[in-house]
N, C-alpha and C positions, 0 to 999 in steps of 0.2 A: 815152738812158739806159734806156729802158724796152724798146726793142729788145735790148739788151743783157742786160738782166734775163734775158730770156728765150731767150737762145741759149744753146746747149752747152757749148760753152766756158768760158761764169759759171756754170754748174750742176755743171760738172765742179770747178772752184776752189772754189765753197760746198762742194760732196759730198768734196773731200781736206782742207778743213780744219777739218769736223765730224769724219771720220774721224782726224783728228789727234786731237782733244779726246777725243773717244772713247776713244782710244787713252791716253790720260795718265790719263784718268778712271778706267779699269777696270783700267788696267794690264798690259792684254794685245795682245797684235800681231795685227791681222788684216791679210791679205795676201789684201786686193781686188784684181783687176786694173781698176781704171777705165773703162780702156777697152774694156771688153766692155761696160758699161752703152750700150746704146742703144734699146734699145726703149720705147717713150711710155709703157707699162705701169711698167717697171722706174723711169722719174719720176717718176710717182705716189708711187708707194713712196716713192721718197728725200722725195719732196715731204712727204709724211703723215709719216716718220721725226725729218726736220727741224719740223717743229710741233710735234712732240710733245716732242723736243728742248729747241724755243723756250720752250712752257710749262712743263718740268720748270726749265730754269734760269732762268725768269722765278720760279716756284715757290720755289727754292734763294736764288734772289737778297734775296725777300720774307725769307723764315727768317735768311738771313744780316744783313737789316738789322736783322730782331727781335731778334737776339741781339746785335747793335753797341748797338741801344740799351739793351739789360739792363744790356751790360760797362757802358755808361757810369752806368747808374744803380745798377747795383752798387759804381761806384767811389763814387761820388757818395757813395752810403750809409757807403760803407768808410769814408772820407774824415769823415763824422759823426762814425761809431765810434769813429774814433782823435781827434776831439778830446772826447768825452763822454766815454771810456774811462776820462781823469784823473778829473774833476768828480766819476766815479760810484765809481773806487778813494777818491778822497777822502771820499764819503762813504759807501763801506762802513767805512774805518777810523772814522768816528766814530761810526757804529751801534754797530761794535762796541766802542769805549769807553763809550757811552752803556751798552752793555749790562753790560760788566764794572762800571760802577758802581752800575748798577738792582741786579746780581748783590751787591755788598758790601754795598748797602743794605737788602737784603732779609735778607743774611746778619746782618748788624747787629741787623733789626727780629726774626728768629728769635732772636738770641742772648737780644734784650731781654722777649721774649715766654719763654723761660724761663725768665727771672729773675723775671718779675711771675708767672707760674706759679708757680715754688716760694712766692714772696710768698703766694700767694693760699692754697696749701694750707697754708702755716705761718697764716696768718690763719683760715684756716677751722678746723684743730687749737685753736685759741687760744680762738674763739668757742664750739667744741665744750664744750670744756675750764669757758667759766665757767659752761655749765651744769649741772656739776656740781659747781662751786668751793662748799666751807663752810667755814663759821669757827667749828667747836665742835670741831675737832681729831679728827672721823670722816671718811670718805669710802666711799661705796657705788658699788665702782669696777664698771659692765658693761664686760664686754669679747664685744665680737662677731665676727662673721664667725671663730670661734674655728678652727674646722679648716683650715681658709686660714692661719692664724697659726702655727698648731700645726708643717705642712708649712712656711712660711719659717722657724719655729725648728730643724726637722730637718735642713733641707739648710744651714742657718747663713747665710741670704740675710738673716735678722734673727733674730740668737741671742735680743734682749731688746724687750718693752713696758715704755714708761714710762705709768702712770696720770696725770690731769690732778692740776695739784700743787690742794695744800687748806690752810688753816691754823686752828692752836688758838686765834683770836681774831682781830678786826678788827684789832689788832696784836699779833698773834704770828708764832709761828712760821709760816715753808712747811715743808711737807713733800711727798713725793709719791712712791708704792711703783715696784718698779722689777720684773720680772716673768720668768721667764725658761722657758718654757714647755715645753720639753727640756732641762731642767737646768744646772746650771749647776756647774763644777769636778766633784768627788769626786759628787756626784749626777748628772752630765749622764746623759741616756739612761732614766733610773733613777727621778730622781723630778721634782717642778717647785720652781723655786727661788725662794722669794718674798722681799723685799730693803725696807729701808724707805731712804727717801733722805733726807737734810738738805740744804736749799736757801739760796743767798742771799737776803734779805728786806731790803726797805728798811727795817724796824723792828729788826733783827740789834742797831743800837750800844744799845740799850731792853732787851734781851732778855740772860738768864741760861746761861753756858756754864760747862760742856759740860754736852749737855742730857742725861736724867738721868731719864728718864718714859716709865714699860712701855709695849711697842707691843704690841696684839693686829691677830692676824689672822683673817679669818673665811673660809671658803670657804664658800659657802652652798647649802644642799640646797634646791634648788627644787619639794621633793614636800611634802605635808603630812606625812611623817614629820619633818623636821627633823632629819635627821643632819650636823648642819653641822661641817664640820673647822676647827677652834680651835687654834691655838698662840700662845705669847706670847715674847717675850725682853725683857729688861730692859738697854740702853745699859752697853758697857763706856767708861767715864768717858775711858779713857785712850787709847782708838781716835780716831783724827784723822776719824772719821766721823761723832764726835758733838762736834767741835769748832765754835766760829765758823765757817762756809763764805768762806773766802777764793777760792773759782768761783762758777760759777753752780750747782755741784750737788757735795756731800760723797762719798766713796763711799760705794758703797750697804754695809750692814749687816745682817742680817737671817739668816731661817730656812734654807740648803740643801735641805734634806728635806722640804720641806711638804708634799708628796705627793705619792701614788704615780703616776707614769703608766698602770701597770698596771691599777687601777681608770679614772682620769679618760677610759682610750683603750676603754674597754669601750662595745658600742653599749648605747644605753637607761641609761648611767648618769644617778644624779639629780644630777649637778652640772652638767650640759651639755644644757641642753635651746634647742631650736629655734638650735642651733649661737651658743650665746650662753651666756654664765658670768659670775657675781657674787662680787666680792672684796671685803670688808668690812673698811679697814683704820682701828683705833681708836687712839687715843693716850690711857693710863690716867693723866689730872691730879692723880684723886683716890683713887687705890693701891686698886682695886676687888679683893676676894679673888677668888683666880683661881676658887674653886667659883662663885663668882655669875655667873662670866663667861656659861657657856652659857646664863643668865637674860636679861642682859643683849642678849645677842647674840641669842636668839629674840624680842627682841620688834618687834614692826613699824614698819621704818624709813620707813613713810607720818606715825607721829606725832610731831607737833611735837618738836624737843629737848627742850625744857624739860618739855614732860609726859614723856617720857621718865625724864629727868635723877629726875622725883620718883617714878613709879614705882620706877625705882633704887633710889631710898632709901629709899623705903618696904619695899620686900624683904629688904635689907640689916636694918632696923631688926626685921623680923619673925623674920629668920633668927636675928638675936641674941638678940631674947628666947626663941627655943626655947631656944637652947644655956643661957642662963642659968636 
């Protein structure tokens, strides 16, 4: 065999069917004549040709098993996929139910989070409100943030202010003025509309209708001039606004015209200082003449009622003895 190896004959047979492979490999036709190869030299060649041969498709063979065993661990993998694939559609569906219910319940918890919001600011309005709540049938109403108020009354985002309500006695009446600060009807624009309201009260079944007792209003000059704007009206009996209050609030009654825009919108007036304004609404129990009113109304709502009330009357009692 090993003689064999090396005769011409087996060199010629290796060399036509590497030249085959060759030939299928590259695709192209070479047209050796074989039989002119004889010289020891031209063996070499084939010789070196075919090793190099041997190593390239010992090379090829290595790649080719590499990649047999990828296929199979690619299927391999594949073959995971397609059974995880369920497991994992199954639980993205339930994420995303879990989510569309996290999503309701938040929606839920926003709804509920407005509602205890409005809650809280009607609470807060409400606590504002007792501290300025009296029961001697006055109320010294601040209203702030006035120019802010002024623009929501212009563009009608909030035509009216209601004052925090107040009553003429531990059991009397409620009341509580109603404010309309770009006018209101046949004034809108023109002047500011100031309104007195009649409220339900839990002492109402106790209490005298239709009620029937001057209302003063004050606008208050915040200078030491004291130019303060006074008007009064006295209850028409037979308006369902000074009836029993079958709601929670009568309609409102009151002044149209209680002044002018045209001063209040002037810069540096003295009714409007540090964007803040004071309404003084009185309810007259005991028929005060209306000349004492400006008496009445200049004097300092720091003291007590009741020294009030007797200054009052002390003025009242002096003024008569002039006139007599």
């Amino acid at each position: 065999m090993e003689d064999h190896y090396l005769t011409e004959q087996h060199q010629y047979a290796i060399m036509k069917v590497v030249r085959q492979m060759l030939l299928q490999l590259s695709g192209r036709q070479v047209g050796y004549d074989l039989s002119q190869i004889t010289t020891a030299g031209t063996c070499d060649l084939v010789t070196t040709q075919l090793q190099e041969l041997f190593e390239m498709l010992n090379i090829l063979s290595g790649v080719i098993e590499t990649l047999n065993n990828n296929q199979e661990c690619l299927s391999s993998e594949s073959l995971q996929f397609q059974v995880t694939i369920p497991t994992l559609t199954e639980e993205l569906s339930k994420v995303k139910l879990s989510i569309e219910e996290s999503n309701a319940f938040l929606e839920g918890v926003k709804h509920n989070q407005g509602i205890l919001n409005q809650d809280l600011a009607s609470l807060q309005e409400k606590i504002n409100d007792f501290q300025y709540v009296s029961y001697d049938g006055t109320l010294v109403w601040k209203i702030t943030n006035f120019q802010e108020k002024m623009i929501d009354a212009q563009s009608e985002r909030q035509t009216s202010i209601y004052s925090p309500p107040f009553y003429s006695s531990l059991t009397g009446y409620k009341m509580r003025a109603r404010l309309y600060l770009n006018g209101d009807g046949n004034a809108r624009r023109t002047h500011m509309s100031l309104f007195f309201v009649l409220m339900r009260s839990v002492n109402d079944p106790l209490l005298k209708f239709p009620f029937n007792y001057k209302v003063t209003f004050c606008l208050y000059d915040q200078t030491s001039a004291q130019r303060h704007i006074i008007d009064s009206f006295r209850p028409d009996i037979r308006s369902s606004s000074f009836q029993r209050p079958r709601s929670d609030m009568n309609i409102a009654s009151g002044i149209p015209k209680f002044f002018s825009l045209e001063i209040i919108q002037q810069e540096g007036n003295s009714y409007v200082r540090n964007d803040t304004m004071f309404i003084k609404v009185m309810v007259d129990f005991g028929d005060i003449h209306k000349t004492l009113l400006p008496y009445v109304l200049s004097l300092n709502p720091g003291l007590p009622t009741h020294v009030q009330q007797a200054m009052i009357k002390r003025e009242a009692e002096r003024r008569s003895q002039q006139r007599s």
